[in-house]
N, C-alpha and C positions, 0 to 999 in steps of 0.2 A: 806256739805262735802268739803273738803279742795284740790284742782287738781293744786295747784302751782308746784308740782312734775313733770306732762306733759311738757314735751320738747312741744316747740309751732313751729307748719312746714308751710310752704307755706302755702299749702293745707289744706285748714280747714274741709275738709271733712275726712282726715287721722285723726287730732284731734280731732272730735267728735265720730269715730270707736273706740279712743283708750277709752275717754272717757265712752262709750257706754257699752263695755265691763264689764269696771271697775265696771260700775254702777248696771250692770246686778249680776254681783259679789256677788255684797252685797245685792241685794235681794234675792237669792239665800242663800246665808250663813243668813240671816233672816229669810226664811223657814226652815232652817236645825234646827237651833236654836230652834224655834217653837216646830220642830218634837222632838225635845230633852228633851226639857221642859217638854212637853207632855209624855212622854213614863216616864221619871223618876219619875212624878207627877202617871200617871197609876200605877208604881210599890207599889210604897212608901204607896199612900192612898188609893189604890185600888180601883183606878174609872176605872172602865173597858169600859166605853165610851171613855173614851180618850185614851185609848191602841186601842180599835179597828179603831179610828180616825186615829192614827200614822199608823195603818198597813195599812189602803186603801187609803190616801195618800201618799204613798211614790212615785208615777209615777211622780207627779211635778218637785221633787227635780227631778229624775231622767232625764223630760222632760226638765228642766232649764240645766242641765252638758249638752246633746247632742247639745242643741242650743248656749251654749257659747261657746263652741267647736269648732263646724261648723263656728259658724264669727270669730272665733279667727283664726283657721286656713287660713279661705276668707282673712283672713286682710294679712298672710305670703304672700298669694300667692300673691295678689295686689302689695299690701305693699313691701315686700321684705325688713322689718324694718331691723334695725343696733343696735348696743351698747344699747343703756336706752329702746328703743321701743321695739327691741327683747326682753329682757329682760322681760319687762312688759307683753307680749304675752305670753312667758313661765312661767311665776310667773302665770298668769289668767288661764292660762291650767292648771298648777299643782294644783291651789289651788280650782280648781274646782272637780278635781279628790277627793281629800281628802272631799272633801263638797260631795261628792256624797258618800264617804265610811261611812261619818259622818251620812248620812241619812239612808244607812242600818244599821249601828248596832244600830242607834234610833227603826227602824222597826223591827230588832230584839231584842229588848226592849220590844217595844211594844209587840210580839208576846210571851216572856217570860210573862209578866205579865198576857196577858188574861189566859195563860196554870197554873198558878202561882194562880192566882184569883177563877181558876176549882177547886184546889186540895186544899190548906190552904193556905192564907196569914198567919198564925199564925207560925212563925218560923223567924228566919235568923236575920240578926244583920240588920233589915230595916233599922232602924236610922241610920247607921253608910255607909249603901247605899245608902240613902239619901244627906247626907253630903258630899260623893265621889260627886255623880249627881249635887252638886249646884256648886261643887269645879270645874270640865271639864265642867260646863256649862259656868261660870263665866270664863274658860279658853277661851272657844271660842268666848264669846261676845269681849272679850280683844283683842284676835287675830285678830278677822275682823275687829277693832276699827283701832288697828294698821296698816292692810289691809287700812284698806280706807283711813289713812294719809301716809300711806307708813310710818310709824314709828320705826326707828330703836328699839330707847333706850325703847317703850311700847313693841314689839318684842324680845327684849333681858329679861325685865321684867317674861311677860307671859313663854319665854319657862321655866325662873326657877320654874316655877308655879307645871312643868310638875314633878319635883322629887318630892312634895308635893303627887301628885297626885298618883305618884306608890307609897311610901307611905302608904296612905291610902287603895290603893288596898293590897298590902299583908296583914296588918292588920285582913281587911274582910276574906282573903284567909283563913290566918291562923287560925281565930276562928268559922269559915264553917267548917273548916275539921276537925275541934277537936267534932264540934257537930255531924258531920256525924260520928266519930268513935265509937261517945259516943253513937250516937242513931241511928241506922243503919236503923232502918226505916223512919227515915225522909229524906233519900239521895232523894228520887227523886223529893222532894220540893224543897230542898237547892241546888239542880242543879240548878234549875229554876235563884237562887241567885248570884251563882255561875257565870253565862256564863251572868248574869246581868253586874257584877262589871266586869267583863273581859272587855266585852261592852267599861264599860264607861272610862279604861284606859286606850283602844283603841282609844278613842275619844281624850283624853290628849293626847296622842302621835299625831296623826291627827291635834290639834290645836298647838303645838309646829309647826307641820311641815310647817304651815300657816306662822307662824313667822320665819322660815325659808327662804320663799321665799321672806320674805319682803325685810331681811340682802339680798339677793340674788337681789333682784333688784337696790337697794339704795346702796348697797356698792358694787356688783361685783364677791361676793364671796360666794362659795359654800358650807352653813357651816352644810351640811347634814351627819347625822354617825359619830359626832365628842362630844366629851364633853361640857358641858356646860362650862365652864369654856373655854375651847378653844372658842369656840362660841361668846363670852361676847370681847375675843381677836381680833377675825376676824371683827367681826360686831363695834368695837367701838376706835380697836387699845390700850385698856388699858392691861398693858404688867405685872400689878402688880396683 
């Protein structure tokens, strides 16, 4: 992994904290991943070993956000970083929040699927949930990719990734509720399907927001609640 991004201090024990951090990062967004993989693989083929796996591991992820937290915060209070360093402290804070929101709705995935696996997989447009599931997963390996080089223009990439991604979620929406109108006793399956894809376009916005704090470390700029197109602006300067 590539750390030429690290501002280099005196103190070489400030750059192995920042270091440290960083790296703690991305094993954590490694387990998220994991948990995601897992839960959409539950849904789709209905292995309910691996749903149940997602649901009684989610305390890791959760135990990894409390401990990068706590040294990230040690480092403000030490530290008392500035400009690129702050930054980088705040970018690892936020992206660890998200990396922990990323692991509940995996966990509630997984928890959709063993409830999903009791009553009938036989309904709902799986393939086409399946396909969301590769699509936000493939968003988030891109994200922490970028994540770990601190990459703008990979970051700029992946968040277009993100209108792709909702997309694909109304689609599903929209041909759930025509089957629920159509067949009123399958609603309480196609829930299960339902509050799946919601999940995982939660997850899209969550790894956009990754790539959010990247622009935010590397360039300065805050490009949260804005257009993609503004975004591409901010993070790259192209005005066309």
């Amino acid at each position: 992994m590539e750390q030429n991004f690290f501002k280099q201090h005196i103190s070489q024990r400030f750059n192995a904290e920042l270091e440290e951090i960083h790296r703690q990062v991305m094993s954590m967004g490694g387990l998220v991943e994991e948990q995601l993989t897992d839960a959409v693989t539950a849904m789709v083929e209905g292995k309910m070993e691996l749903a149940e796996k997602v649901v009684v591991s989610d305390y890791k992820v959760n135990a990894l956000e409390v401990k990068i937290d706590e040294e990230s915060t040690q480092i403000i209070v030490r530290r008392q970083p500035t400009a690129s360093d702050l930054r980088l402290v705040v970018a690892v804070i936020k992206t660890i929040t998200d990396l922990e929101r990323i692991g509940d709705e995996a966990e509630r995935i997984g928890r959709m699927a063993l409830h999903f696996l009791e009553l009938d997989r036989q309904t709902g447009p799986i393939k086409e949930l399946g396909e969301l599931g590769e699509h936000v997963r493939g968003m988030l390996n891109s994200a922490l990719d970028a994540f770990a080089r601190m990459d703008v223009e990979q970051a700029v990439r992946v968040a277009q990734l993100d209108i792709n991604a909702d997309s694909q979620y109304e689609v599903i929406i929209h041909r759930l509720m025509d089957q629920m109108m159509k067949y009123p006793e399958t609603i309480p399956r196609v829930m299960d399907v339902v509050w799946t894809a919601r999940s995982l376009e939660r997850i899209g916005d969550r790894a956009r927001n990754i790539c959010e704090y990247v622009v935010y470390f590397v360039r300065g700029k805050n490009v949260r609640h804005i257009s993609y197109d503004q975004m591409v602006q901010e993070a790259t300067g192209d005005r066309h």
